[in-house]
C-alpha positions in Angstrom: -9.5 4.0 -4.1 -10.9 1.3 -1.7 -13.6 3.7 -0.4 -16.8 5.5 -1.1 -14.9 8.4 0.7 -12.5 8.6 -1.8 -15.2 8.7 -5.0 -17.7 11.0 -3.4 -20.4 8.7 -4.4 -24.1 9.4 -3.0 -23.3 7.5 -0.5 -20.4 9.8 0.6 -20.9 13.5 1.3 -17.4 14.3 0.0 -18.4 17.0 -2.9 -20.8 18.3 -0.7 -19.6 19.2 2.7 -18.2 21.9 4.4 -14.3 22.8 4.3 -12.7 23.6 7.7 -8.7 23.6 7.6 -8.7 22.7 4.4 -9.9 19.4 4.4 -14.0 18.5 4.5 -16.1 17.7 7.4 -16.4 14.4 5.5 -13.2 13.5 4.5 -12.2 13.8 8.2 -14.6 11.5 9.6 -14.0 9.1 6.7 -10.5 9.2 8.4 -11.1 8.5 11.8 -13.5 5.8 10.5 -10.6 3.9 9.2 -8.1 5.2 11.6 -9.5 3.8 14.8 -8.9 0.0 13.6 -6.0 0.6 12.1 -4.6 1.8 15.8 -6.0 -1.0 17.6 -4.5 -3.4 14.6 -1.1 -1.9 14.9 -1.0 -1.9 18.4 -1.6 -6.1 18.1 1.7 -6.2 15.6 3.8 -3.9 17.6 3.2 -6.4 20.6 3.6 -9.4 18.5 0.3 -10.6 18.8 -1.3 -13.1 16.4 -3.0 -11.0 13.8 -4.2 -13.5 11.0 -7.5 -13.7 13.1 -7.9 -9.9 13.0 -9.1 -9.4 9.6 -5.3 -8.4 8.0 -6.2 -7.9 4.2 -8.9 -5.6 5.1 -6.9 -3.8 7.4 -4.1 -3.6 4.8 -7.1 -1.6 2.3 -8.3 0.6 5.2 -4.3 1.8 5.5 -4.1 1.8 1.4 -7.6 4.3 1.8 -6.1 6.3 4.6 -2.8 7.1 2.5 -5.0 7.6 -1.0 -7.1 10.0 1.2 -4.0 11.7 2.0 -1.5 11.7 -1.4 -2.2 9.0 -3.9 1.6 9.2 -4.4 1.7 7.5 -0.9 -0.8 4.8 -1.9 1.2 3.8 -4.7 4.7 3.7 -2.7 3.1 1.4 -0.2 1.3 -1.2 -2.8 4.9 -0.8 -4.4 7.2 -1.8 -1.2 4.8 -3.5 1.2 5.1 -7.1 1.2 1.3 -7.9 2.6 0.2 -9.2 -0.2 2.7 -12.3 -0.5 2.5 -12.7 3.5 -1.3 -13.0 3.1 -1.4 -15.6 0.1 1.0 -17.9 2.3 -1.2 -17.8 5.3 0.2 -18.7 8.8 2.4 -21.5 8.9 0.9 -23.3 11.4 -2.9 -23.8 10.0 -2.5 -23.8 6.6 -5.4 -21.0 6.5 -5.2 -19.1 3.2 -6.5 -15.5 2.9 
């Protein structure tokens, strides 16, 4: 989706990795690789910090990559219901930024 982990492209070594549990070697650290920002970046919103200076819209793909890696039916139901995209193109109120 948003990923080289999700295509298994040369630069990914998706198709060719070990399976443990099911799910690849590969796939796993492609995970945590998106994982660990998304926890610091929901940690920020859950303590109402400011978060336009923390990089939102690529945040918001690295959660869309997370769900596609694990059901693209979960992908879809968040572009469908999350509202981040409006949010984003209004910017904050305050500075008039635009993202």
């Amino acid at each position: 989706m948003h990923s080289d982990c999700t295509r298994g492209t040369p630069q990914s070594p998706v198709r060719s990795s070990v399976h443990i549990d099911g799910r690849s070697r590969a796939k796993k650290r492609c995970l945590v690789r998106y994982l660990e920002p998304l926890t610091s970046f929901r940690n920020r919103v859950a303590h109402h910090d400011p978060i336009f200076n923390r990089q939102p819209k690529e945040m918001y793909e690295g959660l869309l990559t997370v769900a596609s890696l694990l059901s693209e039916d979960l992908a879809q139901w968040i572009q469908h219901h999350a509202r981040i995209r409006s949010v984003l193109s209004d910017g904050p109120i305050t500075t008039g930024i635009k993202f």
